[in-house]
Structure formats: C-alpha cells, structure tokens
N, C-alpha and C positions, 0 to 999 in steps of 0.2 A: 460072335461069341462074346458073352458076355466079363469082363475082367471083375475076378471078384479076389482081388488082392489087398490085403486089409491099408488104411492109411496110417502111420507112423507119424503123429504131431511131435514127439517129444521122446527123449532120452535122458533119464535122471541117472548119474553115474553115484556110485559112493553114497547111494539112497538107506537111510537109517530110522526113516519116521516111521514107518508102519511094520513095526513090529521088529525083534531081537536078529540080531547079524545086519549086517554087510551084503547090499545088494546091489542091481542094474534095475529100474524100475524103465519100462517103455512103455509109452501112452499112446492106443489108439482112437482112431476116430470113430464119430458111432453109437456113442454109448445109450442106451436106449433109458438109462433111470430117473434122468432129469430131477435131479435132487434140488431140492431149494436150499441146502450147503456147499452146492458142487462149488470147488475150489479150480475147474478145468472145463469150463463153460463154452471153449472152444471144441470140446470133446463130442459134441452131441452132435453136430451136423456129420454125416459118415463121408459129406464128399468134402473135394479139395474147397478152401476157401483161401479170397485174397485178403492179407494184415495191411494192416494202416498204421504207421508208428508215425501219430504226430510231431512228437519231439525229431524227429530224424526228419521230416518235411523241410523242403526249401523252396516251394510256395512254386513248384515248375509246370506245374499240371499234367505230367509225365503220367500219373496213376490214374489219373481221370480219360487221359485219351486210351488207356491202354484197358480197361474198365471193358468186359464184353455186355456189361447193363448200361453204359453211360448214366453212368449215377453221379451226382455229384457228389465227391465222398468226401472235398476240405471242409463242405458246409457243414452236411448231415451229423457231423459225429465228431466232436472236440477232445470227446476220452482217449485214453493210454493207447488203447488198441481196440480197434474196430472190424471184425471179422464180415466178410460177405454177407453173410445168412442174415443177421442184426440191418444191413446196409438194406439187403432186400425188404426188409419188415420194415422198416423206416419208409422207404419208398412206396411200399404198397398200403402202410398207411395214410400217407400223406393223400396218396391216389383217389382211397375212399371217402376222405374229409374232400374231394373237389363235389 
C-alpha cells in the first residue's frame, strides 16, 4: 500500500504577510507551480530530501558516508543550503558532460 500522507517542511507561527489577521501558516511539500518567484523552492519536490547547512559543517564527512547516492555533497554545492533533488541535478549533469 501505498502512503500518501502529505510532507510537512515547515511551520510559520504568528504568520501576518499574506493577508489581514493572525495566523498558523504550514508548508507542504509538492507544489506543483514552479513559479519563478517561489520564495520556498524547497517546496516543489513532494518527497523527503536531505539539507546541507554549510555553515554548521565541520568538514567530518558524516553526511557524505551517510548519503544513500554517494554524492559528494562538500564539493558540489558551497550555497546556504542544498537540498537532494539540486545535489541529484548537479550529479546527473556532471554525468552527461562525461
């Protein structure tokens, strides 16, 4: 059987940007509109993905062994945060420029 239970990235509490009152904003994964303003770019892939917070790196290679693509993810990706799906695309471009 198939689990079709939505993913939960994010919980905005005390959310007041999008529009008059006081709310709970929660963000699922998935989103099918792929806007070229999306501000939640992590949104769009509907399964789990693994984060990369380089600033929190202490160079142990703990995320690389534990990687079910063995990607090499210190090299590939120097930005803020680096989501799977991005790490996949990276990879499988590299693959085709061989």
């Amino acid at each position: 059987m198939n689990d079709q239970r939505p993913l939960i990235f994010d919980v905005k509490r005390h959310a007041l940007d999008d529009g008059p009152g006081i709310r709970t904003t929660i963000f699922f994964k998935g989103c099918p509109l792929q806007c070229a303003w999306c501000h939640n770019p992590e949104s769009i892939d509907p399964g789990p993905e693994i984060g990369f917070y380089p600033s929190d790196c202490i160079q142990c290679g703990e995320c690389e062994s534990r990687c079910p693509y063995k990607l090499p993810i210190r090299e590939l990706l120097p930005e803020k945060t680096a989501s799977l799906s991005r790490l996949l695309e990276a990879r499988r471009a590299s693959a085709s420029m061989r």
